[in-house]
C-alpha positions as CSV (number, residue, x, y, z in Angstrom):
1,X,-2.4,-138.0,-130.1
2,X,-4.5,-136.3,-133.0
3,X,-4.8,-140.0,-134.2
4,X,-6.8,-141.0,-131.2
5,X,-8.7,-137.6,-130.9
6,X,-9.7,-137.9,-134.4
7,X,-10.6,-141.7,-134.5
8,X,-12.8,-140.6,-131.7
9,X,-14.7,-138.2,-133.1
10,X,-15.5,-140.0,-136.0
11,X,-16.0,-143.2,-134.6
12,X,-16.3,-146.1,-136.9
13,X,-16.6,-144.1,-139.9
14,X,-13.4,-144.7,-142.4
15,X,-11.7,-141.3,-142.9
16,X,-8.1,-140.7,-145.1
17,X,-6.3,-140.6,-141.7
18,X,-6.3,-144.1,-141.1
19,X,-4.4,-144.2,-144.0
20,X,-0.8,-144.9,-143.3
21,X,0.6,-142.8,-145.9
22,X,-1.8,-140.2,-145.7
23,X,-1.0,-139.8,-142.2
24,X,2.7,-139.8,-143.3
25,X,2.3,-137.0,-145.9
26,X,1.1,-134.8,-143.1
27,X,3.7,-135.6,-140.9
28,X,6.0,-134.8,-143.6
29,X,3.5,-130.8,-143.9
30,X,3.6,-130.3,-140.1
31,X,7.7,-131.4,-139.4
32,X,8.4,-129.3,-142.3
33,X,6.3,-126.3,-141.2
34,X,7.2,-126.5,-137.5
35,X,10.9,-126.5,-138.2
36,X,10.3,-123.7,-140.5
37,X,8.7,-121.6,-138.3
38,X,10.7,-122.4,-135.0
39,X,14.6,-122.5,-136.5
40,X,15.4,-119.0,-136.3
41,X,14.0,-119.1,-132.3
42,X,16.7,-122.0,-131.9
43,X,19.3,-120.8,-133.4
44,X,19.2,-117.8,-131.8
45,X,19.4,-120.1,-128.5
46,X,22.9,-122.1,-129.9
47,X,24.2,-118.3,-131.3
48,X,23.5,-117.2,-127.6
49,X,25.1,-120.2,-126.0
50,X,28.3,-120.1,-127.9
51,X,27.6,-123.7,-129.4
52,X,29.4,-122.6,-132.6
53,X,31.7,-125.1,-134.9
54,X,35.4,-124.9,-134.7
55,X,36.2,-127.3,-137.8
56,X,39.6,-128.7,-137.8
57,X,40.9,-131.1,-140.3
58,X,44.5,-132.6,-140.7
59,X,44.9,-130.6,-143.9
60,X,46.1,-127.2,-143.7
61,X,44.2,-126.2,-147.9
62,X,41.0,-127.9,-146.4
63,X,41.0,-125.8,-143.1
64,X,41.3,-122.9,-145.2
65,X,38.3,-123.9,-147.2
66,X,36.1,-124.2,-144.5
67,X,37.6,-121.6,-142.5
68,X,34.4,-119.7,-142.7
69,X,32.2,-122.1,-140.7
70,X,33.8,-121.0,-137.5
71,X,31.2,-119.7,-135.0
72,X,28.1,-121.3,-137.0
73,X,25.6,-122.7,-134.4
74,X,25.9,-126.3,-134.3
75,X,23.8,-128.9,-132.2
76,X,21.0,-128.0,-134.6
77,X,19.7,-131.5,-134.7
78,X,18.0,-130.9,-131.1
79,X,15.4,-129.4,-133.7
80,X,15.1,-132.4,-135.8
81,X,14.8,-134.9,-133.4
82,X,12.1,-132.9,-131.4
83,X,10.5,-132.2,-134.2
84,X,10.3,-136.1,-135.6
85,X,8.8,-136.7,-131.9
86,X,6.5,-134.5,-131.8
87,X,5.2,-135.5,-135.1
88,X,5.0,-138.9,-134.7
89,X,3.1,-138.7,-131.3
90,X,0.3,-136.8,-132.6
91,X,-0.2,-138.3,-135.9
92,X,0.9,-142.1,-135.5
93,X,-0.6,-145.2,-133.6
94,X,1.7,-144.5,-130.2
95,X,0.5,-148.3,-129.3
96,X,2.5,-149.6,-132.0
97,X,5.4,-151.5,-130.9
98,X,7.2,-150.6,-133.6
99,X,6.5,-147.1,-133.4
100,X,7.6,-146.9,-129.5
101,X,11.1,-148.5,-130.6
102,X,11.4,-146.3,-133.5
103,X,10.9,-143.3,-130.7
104,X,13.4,-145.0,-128.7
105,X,15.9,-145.1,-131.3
106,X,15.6,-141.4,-131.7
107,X,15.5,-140.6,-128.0
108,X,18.5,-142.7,-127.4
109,X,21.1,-141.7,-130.6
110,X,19.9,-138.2,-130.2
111,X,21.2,-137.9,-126.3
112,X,24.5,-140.0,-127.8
113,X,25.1,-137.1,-130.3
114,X,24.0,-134.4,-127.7
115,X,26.6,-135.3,-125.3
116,X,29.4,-135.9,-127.9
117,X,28.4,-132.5,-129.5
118,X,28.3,-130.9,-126.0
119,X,31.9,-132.2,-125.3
120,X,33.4,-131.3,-128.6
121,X,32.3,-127.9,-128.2
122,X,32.7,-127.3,-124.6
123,X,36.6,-128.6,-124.9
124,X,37.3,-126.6,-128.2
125,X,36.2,-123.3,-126.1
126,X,38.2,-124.2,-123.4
127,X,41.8,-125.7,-125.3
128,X,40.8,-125.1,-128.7
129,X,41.1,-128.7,-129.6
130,X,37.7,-130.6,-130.5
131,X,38.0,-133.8,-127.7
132,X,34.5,-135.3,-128.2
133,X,33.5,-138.6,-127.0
134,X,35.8,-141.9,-128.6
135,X,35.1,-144.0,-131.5
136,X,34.8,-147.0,-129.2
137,X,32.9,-145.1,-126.8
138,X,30.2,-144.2,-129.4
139,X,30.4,-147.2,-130.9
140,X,29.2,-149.3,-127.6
141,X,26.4,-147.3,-127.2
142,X,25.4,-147.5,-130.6
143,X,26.0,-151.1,-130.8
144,X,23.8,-151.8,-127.2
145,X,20.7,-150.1,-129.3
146,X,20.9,-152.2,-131.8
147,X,20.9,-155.2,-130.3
148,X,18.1,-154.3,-128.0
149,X,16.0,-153.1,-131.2
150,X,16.9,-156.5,-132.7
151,X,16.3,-158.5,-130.0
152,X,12.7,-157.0,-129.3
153,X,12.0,-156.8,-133.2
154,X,12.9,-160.0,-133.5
155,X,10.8,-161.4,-130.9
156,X,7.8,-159.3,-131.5
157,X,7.5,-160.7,-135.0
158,X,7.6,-164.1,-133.7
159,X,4.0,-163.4,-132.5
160,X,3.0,-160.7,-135.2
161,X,4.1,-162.0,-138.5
162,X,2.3,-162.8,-141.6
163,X,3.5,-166.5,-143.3
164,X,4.6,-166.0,-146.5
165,X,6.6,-168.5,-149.2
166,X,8.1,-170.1,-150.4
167,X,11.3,-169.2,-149.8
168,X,12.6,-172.7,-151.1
169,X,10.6,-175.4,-152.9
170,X,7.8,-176.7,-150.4
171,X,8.7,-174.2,-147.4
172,X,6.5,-171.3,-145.8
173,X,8.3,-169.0,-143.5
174,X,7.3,-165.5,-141.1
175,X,7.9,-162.5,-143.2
176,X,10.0,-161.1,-140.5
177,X,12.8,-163.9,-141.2
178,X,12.6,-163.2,-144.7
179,X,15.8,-160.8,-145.8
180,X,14.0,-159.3,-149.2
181,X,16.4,-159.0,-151.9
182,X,16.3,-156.8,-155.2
183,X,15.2,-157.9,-157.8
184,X,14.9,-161.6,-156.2
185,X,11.6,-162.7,-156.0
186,X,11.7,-165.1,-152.9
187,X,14.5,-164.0,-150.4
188,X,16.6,-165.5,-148.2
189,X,15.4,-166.6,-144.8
190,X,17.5,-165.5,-141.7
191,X,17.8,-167.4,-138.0
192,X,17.7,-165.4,-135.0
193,X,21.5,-164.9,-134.8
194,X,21.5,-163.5,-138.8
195,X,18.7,-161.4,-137.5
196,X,20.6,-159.7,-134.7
197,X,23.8,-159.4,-136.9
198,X,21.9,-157.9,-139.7
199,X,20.6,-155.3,-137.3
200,X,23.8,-154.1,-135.5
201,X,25.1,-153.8,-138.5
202,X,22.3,-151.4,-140.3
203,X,21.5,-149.5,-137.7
204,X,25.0,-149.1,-136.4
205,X,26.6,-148.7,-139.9
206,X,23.7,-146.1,-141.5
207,X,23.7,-143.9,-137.9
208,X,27.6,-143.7,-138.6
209,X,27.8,-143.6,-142.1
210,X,25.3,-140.5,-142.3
211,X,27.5,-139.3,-139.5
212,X,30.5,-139.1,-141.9
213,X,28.3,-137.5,-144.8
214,X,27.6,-134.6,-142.3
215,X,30.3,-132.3,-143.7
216,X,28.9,-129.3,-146.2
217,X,26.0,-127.0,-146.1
218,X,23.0,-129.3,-146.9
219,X,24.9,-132.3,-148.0
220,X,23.5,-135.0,-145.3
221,X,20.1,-133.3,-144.6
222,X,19.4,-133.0,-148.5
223,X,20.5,-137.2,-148.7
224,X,18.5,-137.9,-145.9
225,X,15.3,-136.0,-147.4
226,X,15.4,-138.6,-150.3
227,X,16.4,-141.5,-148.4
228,X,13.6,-141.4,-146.3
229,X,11.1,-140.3,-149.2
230,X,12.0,-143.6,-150.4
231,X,11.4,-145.4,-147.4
232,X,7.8,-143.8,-146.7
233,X,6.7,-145.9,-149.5
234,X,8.3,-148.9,-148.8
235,X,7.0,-148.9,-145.4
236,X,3.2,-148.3,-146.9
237,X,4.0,-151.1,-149.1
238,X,5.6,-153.9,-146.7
239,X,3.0,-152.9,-144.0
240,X,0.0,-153.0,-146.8
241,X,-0.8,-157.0,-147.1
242,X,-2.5,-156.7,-150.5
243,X,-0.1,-154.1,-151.8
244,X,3.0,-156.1,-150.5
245,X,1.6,-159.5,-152.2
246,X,0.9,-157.9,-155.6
247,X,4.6,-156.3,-155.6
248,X,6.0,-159.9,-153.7
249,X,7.2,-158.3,-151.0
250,X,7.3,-160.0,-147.8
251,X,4.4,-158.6,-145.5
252,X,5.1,-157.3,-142.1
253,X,1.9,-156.6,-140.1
254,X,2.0,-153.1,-138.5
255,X,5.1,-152.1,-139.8
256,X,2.9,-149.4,-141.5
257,X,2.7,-146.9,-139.3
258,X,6.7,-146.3,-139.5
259,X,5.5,-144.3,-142.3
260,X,4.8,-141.4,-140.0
261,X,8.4,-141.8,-138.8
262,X,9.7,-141.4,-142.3
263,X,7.4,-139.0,-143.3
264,X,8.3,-136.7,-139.8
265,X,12.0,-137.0,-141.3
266,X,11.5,-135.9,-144.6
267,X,9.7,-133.2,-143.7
268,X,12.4,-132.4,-140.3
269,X,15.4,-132.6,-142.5
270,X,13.6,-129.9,-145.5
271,X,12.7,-128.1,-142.9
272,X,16.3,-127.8,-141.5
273,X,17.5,-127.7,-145.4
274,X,16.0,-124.4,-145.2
275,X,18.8,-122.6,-143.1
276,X,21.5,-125.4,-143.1
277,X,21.9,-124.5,-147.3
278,X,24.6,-122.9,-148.3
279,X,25.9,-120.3,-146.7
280,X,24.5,-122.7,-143.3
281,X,22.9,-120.9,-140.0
282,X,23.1,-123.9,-138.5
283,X,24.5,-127.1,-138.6
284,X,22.8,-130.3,-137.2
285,X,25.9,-132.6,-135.1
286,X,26.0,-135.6,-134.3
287,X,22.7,-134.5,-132.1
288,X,21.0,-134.9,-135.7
289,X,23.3,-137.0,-137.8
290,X,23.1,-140.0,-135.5
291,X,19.3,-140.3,-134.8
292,X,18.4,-139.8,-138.2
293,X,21.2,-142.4,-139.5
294,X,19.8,-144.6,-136.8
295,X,16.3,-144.0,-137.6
296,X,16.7,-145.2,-141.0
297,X,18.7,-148.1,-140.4
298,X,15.9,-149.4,-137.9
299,X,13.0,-148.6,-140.4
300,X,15.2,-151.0,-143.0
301,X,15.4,-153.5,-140.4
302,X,11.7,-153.7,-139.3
303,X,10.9,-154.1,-142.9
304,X,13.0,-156.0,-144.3
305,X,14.6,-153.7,-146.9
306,X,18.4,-153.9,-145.4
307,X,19.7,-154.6,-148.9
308,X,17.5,-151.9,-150.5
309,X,19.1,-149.4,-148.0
310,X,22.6,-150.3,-149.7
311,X,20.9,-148.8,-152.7
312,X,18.8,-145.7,-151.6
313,X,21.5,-144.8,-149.8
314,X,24.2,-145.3,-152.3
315,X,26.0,-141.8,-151.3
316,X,26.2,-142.2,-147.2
317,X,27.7,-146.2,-148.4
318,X,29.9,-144.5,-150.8
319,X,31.3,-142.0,-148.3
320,X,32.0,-144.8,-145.2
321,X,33.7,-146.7,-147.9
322,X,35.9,-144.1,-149.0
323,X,36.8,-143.9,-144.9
324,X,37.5,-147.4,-145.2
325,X,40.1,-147.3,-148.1
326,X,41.7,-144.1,-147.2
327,X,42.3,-145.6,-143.6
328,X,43.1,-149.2,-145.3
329,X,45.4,-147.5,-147.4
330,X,47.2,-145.4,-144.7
331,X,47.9,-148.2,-142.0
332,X,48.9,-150.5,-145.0
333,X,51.3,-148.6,-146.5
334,X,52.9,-147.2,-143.2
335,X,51.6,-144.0,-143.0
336,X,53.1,-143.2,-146.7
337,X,50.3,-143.7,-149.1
338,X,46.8,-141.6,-149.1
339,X,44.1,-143.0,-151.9
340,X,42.1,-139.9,-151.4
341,X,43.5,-135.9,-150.5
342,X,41.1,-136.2,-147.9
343,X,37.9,-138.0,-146.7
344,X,35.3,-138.3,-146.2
345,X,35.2,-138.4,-150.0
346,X,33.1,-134.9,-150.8
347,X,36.5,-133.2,-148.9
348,X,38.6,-134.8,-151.3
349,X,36.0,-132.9,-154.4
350,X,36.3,-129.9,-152.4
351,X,40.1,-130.1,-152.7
352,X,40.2,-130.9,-156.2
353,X,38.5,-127.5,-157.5
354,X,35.3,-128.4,-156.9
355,X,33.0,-125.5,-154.9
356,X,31.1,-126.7,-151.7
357,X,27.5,-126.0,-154.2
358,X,29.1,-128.4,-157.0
359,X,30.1,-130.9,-154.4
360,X,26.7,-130.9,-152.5
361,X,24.5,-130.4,-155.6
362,X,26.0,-133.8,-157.2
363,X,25.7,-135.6,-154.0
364,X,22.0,-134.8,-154.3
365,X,21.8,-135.7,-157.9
366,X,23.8,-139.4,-157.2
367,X,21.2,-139.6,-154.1
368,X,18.2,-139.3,-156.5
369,X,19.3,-141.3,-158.7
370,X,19.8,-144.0,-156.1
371,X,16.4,-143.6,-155.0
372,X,14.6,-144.2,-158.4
373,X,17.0,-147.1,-158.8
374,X,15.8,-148.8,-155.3
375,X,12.2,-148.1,-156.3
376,X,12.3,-149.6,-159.6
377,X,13.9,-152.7,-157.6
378,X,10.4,-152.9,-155.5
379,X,8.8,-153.8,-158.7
380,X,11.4,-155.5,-161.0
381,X,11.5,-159.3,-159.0
């Protein structure tokens, strides 16, 4: 809302604010400063409503690890996804389509994780056990967002979308078909049914995958911070039309003002970084791990940076794979074989000698790295 009161008291006169970035950057001040200041009021809130973890793993030396992160306030990511809200609405375009999804998104994941959260926690003070909502269960819901986001993505562009080519020799396509590809200058061009694939299975994967990272003190909301650093400037970049031609990246008209979406999640997630280090006063849930997973899955979509997601976010791909394998491996082999002592895979550090700081502060480290490498992909083509 600031946007508007501001572009009406200056009227007509070109101030910084109407810069996307800009306007990003504070988003990222304000998120971090808000969550700052109001974390200790909500945690209070969870400590006084009992909402504490009861972490419970099928390995007896990793319960024992973590055996001190009973009671510890979770649900903490009803502070995030407030926060990201109420950041957005005052300092982006609330007109934007893409925008209004992007709230959605958040809106929609965060309930999901609310309500699984709620469940887990309820049942684990009633029984001890920690039943939470099914896979499947999860899974359908997060699966009906995406497609809805895809759909209306998809058919939003087909009447906002900037031609760009060629893709092949003697074509021109809409930048919203194009799938951008590292270090490729020209792309591949999707139909509507690669479209809609390609976005269930971002924004489903990256809202579950961040999901699994969610583990240790700081691990996910430190991975998050860079990932969406990252995609701040993408988003500048793909909804800039000179600055997206002069890097050959496919153009995306409005997409631009997702920047204050990313920039209201890096600054959420340092903000929560603050008291979810380690020792943690609060951990975030699936309330905060799905949303922001989800968030960044739809930001790749909208802009066309799916495969440049694979990359930023090497460590939350690294840690679904290791899922993947572990489970592979299990069913495979009869229940006899394990590739991993635990997973996801920063359990199995923990278990081999590594402390929860080493394990956290190299996942940081690998998640940097990934970050420079996926910008360095934006201008390498």
């Amino acid at each position: 809302m600031l946007y508007y009161l501001i572009r009406y008291l200056v009227s007509g006169q070109h101030y910084a604010y109407e810069n996307a970035l800009f306007r990003g950057a504070c988003a990222a001040l304000f998120a971090f400063i808000l969550v700052v200041i109001v974390g200790p009021w909500v945690i209070r809130r969870l400590v006084a409503a009992k909402l504490g973890d009861h972490p419970e793993f099928d390995h007896k030396s990793l319960n024992e690890l973590m055996a001190d992160k009973r009671n510890v306030p979770t649900m903490g990511g009803i502070l995030i996804v407030s926060t990201v809200l109420l950041a957005t609405l005052l300092l982006a375009d609330v007109a934007n389509f893409y925008v209004i999804m992007g709230m959605v998104c958040a809106a929609w994941l965060g309930l999901l994780g609310a309500v699984d959260d709620w469940f887990k926690l309820t049942a684990a003070k009633r029984s001890g056990s920690r039943d939470g909502l099914k896979f499947h269960e999860k899974l359908l819901f997060q699966i009906g967002l995406a497609v809805l986001l895809g759909y209306f993505v998809y058919s939003f562009g087909q009447t906002n979308y900037a031609v760009v080519g060629p893709v092949s020799p003697g074509t021109q396509v809409e930048a919203f078909r194009i799938l951008s590809v590292p270090f490729y200058k020209a792309g591949f061009m999707l139909g509507t049914y690669a479209f809609m694939i390609m976005a269930v299975l971002v924004i489903t994967g990256t809202s579950n995958a961040v999901n699994l990272t969610d583990g240790m003190d700081g691990l996910a909301s430190g991975c998050v911070s860079m990932c969406s650093l990252v995609f701040l400037i993408l988003t500048y970049i793909v909804g800039d039309k000179e600055v997206a031609a002069k890097l050959l990246i496919p153009h995306v008209p409005l997409s631009g003002e997702l920047a204050i979406v990313a920039g209201a999640i890096l600054g959420a997630c340092l903000g929560f970084l603050w008291y979810n280090c380690c020792p943690a006063r609060v951990f975030m849930g699936d309330t905060g791990s799905l949303p922001l997973g989800g968030l960044i899955g739809y930001i790749a979509v909208v802009t066309r940076q799916e495969l440049i997601l694979f990359i930023v976010g090497g460590v939350f791909v690294i840690e679904a794979v290791s899922v993947m394998i572990q489970v592979g491996a299990y069913k495979l082999s009869g229940g006899r074989r394990r590739v991993w002592k635990c997973t996801p895979i920063h359990h199995h550090f923990h278990l081999t000698g590594w402390t929860e700081g080493q394990v956290v502060a190299r996942f940081w480290l690998l998640a940097a790295v990934f970050a420079i490498f996926a910008l360095t992909t934006v201008k390498l083509r």
